[in-house]
C-alpha positions as CSV (number, residue, x, y, z in Angstrom):
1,X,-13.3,69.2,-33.2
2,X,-11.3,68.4,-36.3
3,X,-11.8,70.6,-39.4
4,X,-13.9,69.5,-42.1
5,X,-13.6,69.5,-45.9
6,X,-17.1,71.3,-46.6
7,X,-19.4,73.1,-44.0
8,X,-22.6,73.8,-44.6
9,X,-25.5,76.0,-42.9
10,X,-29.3,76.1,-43.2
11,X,-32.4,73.7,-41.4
12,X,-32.9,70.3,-41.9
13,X,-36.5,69.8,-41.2
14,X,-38.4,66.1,-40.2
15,X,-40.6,65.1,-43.3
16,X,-43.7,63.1,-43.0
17,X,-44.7,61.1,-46.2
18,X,-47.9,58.9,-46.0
19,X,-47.0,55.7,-47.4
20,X,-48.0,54.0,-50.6
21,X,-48.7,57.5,-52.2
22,X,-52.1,57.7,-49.9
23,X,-53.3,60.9,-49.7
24,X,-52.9,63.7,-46.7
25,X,-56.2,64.1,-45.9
26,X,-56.5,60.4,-45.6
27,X,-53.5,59.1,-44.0
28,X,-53.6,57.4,-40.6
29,X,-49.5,57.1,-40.8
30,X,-46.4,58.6,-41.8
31,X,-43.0,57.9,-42.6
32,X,-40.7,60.4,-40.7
33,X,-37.5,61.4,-41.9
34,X,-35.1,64.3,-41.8
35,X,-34.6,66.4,-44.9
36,X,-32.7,69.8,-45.6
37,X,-31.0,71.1,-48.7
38,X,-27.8,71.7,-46.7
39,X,-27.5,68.4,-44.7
40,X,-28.4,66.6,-48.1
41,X,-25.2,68.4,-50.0
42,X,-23.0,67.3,-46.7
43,X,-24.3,63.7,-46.9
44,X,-23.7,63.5,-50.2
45,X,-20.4,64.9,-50.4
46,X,-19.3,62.9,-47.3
47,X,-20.8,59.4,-49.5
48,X,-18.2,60.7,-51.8
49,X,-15.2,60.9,-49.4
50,X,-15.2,64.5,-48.0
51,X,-15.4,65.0,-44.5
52,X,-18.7,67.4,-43.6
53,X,-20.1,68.9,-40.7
54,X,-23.2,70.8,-40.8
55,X,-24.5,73.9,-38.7
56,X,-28.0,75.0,-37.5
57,X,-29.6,76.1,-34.3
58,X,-32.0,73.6,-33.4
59,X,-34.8,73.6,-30.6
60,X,-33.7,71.7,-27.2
61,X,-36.4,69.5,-27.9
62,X,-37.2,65.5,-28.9
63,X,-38.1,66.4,-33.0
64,X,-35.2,68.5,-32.3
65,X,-33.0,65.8,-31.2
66,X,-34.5,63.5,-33.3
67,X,-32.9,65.4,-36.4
68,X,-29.6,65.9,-34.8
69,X,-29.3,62.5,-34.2
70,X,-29.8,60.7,-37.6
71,X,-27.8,63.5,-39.4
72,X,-25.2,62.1,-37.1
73,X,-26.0,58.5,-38.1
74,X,-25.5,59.1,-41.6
75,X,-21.5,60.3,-40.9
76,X,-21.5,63.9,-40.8
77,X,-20.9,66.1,-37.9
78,X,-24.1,68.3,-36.3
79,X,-22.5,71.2,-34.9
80,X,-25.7,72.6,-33.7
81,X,-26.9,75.6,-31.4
82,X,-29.4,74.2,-29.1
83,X,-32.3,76.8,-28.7
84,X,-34.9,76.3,-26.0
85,X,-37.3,79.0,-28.4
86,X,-38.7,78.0,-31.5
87,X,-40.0,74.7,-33.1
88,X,-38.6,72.0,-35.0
89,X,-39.6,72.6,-39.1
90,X,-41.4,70.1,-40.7
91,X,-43.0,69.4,-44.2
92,X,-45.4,66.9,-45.5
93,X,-44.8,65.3,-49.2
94,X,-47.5,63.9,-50.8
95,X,-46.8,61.6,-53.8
96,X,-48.3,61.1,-56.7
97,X,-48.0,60.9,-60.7
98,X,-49.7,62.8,-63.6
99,X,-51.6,65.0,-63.8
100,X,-52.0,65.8,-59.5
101,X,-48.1,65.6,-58.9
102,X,-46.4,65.4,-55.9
103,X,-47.0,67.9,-53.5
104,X,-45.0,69.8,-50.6
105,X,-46.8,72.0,-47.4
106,X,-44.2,73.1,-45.1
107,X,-45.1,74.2,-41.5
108,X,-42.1,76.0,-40.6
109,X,-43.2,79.3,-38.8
110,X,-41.9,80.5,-35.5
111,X,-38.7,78.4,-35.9
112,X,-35.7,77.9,-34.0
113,X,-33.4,78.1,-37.3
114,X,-35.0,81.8,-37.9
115,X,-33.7,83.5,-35.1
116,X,-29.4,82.4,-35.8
117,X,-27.3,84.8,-35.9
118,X,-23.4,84.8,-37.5
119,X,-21.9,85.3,-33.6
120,X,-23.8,82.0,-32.3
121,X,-21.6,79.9,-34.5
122,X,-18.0,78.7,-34.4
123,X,-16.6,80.6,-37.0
124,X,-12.8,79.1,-37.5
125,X,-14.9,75.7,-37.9
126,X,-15.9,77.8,-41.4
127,X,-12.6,79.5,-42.0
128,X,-10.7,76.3,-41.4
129,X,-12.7,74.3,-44.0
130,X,-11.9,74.4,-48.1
131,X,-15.6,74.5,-48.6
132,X,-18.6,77.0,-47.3
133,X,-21.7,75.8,-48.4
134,X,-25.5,77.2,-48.2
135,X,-28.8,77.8,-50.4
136,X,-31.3,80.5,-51.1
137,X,-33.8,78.7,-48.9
138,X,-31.7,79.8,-46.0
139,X,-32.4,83.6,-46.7
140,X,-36.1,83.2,-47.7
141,X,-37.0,82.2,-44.0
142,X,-36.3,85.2,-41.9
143,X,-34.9,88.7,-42.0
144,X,-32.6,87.6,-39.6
145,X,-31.0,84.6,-41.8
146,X,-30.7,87.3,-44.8
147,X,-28.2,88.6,-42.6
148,X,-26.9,85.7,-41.0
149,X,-26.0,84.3,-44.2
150,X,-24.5,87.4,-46.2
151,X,-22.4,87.6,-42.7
152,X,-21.4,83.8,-42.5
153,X,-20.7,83.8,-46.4
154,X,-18.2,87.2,-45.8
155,X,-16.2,85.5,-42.9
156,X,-15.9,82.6,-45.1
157,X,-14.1,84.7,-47.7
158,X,-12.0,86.6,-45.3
159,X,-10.8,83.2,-44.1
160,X,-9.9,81.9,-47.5
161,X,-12.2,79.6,-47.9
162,X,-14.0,78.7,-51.0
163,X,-17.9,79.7,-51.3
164,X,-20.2,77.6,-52.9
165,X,-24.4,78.5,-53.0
166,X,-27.2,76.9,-54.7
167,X,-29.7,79.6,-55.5
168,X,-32.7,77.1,-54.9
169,X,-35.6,79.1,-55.3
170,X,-38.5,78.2,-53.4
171,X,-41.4,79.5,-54.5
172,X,-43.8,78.4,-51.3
173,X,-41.3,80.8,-49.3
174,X,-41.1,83.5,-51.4
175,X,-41.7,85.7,-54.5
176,X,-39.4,86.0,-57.4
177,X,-39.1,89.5,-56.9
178,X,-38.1,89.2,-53.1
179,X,-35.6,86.3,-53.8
180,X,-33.7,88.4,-56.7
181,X,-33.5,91.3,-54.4
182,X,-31.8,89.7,-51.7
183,X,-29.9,86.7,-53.4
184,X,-28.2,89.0,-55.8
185,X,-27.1,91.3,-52.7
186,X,-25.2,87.9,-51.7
187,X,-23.5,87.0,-55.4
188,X,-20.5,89.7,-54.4
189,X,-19.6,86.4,-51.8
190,X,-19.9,83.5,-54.1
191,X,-17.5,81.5,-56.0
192,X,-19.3,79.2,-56.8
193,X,-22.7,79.3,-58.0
194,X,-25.1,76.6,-59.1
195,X,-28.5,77.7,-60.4
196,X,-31.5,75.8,-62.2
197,X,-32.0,77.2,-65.8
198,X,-35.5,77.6,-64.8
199,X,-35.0,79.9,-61.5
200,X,-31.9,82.4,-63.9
201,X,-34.7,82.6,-66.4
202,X,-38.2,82.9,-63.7
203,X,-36.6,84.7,-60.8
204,X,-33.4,86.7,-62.3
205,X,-34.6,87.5,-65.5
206,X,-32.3,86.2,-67.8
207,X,-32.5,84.8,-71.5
208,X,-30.6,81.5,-73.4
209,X,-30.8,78.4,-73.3
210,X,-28.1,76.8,-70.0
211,X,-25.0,77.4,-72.1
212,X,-25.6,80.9,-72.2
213,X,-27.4,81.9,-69.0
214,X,-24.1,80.1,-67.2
215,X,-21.9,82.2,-69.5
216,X,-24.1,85.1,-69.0
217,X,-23.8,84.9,-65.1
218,X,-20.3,83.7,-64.8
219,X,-19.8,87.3,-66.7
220,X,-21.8,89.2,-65.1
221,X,-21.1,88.2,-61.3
222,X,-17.4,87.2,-61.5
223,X,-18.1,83.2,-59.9
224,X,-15.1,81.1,-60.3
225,X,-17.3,78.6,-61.4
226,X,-21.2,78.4,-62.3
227,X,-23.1,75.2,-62.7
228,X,-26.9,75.8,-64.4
229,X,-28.6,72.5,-63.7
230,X,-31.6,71.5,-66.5
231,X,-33.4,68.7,-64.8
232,X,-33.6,65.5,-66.8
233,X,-31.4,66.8,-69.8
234,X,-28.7,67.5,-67.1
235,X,-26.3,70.1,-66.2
236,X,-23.8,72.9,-67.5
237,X,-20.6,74.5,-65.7
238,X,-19.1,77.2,-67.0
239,X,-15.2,77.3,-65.6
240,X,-12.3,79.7,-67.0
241,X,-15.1,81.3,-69.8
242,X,-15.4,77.5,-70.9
243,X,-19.0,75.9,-70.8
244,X,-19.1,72.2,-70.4
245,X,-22.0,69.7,-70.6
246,X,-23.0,66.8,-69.6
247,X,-26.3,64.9,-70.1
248,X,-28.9,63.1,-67.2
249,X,-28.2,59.5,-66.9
250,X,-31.2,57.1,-66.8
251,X,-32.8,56.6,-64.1
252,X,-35.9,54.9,-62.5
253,X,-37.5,57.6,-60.4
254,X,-38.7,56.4,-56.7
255,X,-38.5,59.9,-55.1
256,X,-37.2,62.7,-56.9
257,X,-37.0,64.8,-53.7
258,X,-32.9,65.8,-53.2
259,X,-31.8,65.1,-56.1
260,X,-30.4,68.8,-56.6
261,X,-28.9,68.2,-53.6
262,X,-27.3,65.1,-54.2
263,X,-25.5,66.4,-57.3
264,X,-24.2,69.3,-55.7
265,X,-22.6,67.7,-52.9
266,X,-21.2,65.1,-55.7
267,X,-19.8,67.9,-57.3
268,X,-18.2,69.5,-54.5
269,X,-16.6,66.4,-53.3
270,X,-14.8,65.5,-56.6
271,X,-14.0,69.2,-56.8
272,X,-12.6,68.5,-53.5
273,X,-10.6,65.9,-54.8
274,X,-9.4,67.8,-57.7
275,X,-11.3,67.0,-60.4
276,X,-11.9,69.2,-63.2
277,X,-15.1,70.5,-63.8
278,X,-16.2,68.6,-66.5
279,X,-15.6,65.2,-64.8
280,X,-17.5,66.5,-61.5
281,X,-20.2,67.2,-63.3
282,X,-20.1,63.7,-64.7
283,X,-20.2,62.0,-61.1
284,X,-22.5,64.5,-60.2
285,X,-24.7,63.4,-62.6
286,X,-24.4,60.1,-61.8
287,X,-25.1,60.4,-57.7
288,X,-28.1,62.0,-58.9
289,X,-29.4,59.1,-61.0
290,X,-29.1,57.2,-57.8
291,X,-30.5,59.3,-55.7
292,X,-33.9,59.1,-57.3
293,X,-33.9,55.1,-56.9
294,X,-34.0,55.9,-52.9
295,X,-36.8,56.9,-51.4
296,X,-36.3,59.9,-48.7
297,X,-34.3,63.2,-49.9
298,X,-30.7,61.5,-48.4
299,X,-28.4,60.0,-51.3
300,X,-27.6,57.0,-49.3
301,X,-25.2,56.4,-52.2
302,X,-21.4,54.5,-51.9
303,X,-18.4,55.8,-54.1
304,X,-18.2,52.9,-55.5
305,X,-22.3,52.8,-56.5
306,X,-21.4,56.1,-58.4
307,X,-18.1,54.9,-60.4
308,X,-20.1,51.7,-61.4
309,X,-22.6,54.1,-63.0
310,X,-20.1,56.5,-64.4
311,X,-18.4,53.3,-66.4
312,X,-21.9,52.0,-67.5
313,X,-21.4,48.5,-66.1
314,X,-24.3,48.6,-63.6
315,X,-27.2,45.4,-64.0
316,X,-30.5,45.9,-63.0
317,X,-29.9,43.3,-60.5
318,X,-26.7,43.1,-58.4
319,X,-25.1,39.2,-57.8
């Protein structure tokens, strides 16, 4: 297997979306595809030209299959552990506007994903790559992933390569108090960290608006680089004790779902590619506007989609 740019870990779960925003209880149809925080980030990063492979143990079984193979079909590498215990994870989305909102229920108990352990996984394929990504959803799902990851995160250090996490609180998993508690016990192996305003203020308990909770934590925890994301008004990233921003672009939201993701696998990539940090975030920022066009959490997104966006010469309609 050839080495990869980025490598990410976590479960990519099949999501089932009734169609024309009908409700759950009502639906006699879904539209099934597969969505995980991790996958999304290696997608997206490999849109933007860096080679990605992602890891999970998956259950030896047709939804397993079924995930493994369109991750594969959208250009990354699925270098899976195939588990004949445990289930495939799933969630159903329900869409809708003000004031009911969209809504997520996972069923994700008892899965195979919750039993991995650091030994089951190929670990030069991490210490060989530039890039070692995962979330705090990972952690939230079993005791045994809080150890998986703090172990996979420590060989990816001692190999040299570069850590990056996205703190993604999920509060459906988990309680702020429980997230804080283990996440922070994981910060020691980060380099770099990206974090919504709202979890550093909700779940860590810090104060400021994103300038000064990515100052605050880039202090406090010693990241290379922080990135506090602020939903529609955009992102911040401190670097070197400098904090840059940059603003949302507009968008048309479709489905909002992997949008997060989509910027942070942006951002890596043009890190990747040597960017600074204030000019990834601008690319990031503009993957993200397109992601929210495309229905799905993938950002089915070109390189040359995102430069068009970043220069402002995009049309509404494309001749």
């Amino acid at each position: 297997m050839s080495e990869s740019d980025i490598v990410t870990f976590g479960e990519t779960m099949l999501r089932l979306s009734p169609p024309n925003h009908e409700r759950l209880e009502n639906a006699d149809e879904f539209e099934v595809r597969a969505a995980g925080a991790e996958s999304n980030v290696a997608i997206a990063a490999n849109r933007l030209g860096a080679s990605a492979t992602w890891l999970s143990k998956v259950p030896e079984t047709a939804l397993g299959r079924r995930v493994v193979g369109e991750l594969r079909g959208h250009g990354i590498d699925a270098d899976v552990v195939w588990s004949h215990r445990g289930r495939q994870g799933t969630y159903y989305l329900e869409h809708a506007g003000k004031p009911r909102g969209t809504n997520v229920i996972y069923d994700r108990e008892n899965t195979a994903i919750a039993t991995a352990e650091a030994r089951e996984f190929d670990i030069d394929r991490i210490q060989d790559a530039k890039v070692f990504f995962t979330t705090g959803i990972t952690p939230a799902l079993s005791s045994t992933l809080r150890d998986t990851t703090l172990n996979l995160l420590k060989a990816a250090r001692k190999g040299g390569t570069t850590t990056a996490f996205d703190f993604n609180y999920r509060r459906k998993l988990w309680s702020p108090d429980e997230a804080r508690e283990t996440l922070t016990k994981l910060f020691p192996g980060i380099d770099v960290l990206v974090i919504a305003a709202r979890d550093a203020r909700t779940v860590l308990g810090f104060e400021g608006d994103p300038r000064q909770l990515a100052h605050k934590l880039g202090s406090q925890y010693d990241f290379t680089t922080v990135v506090v994301t602020r939903g529609s008004e955009g992102a911040v990233g401190w670097h070197d004790s400098v904090v840059h921003d940059h603003d949302a672009y507009e968008t048309d939201t479709l489905d909002p779902i992997g949008t997060g993701d989509a910027f942070t696998g942006a951002f890596i990539a043009r890190r990747l590619d040597g960017d600074d940090v204030p000019t990834a975030l601008e690319y990031a920022a503009a993957t993200a506007s397109l992601k929210r066009t495309i229905p799905g959490d993938v950002a089915l997104v070109t390189a040359d989609e995102v430069e068009e966006v970043v220069k402002d010469q995009g049309e509404d309609i494309s001749r």
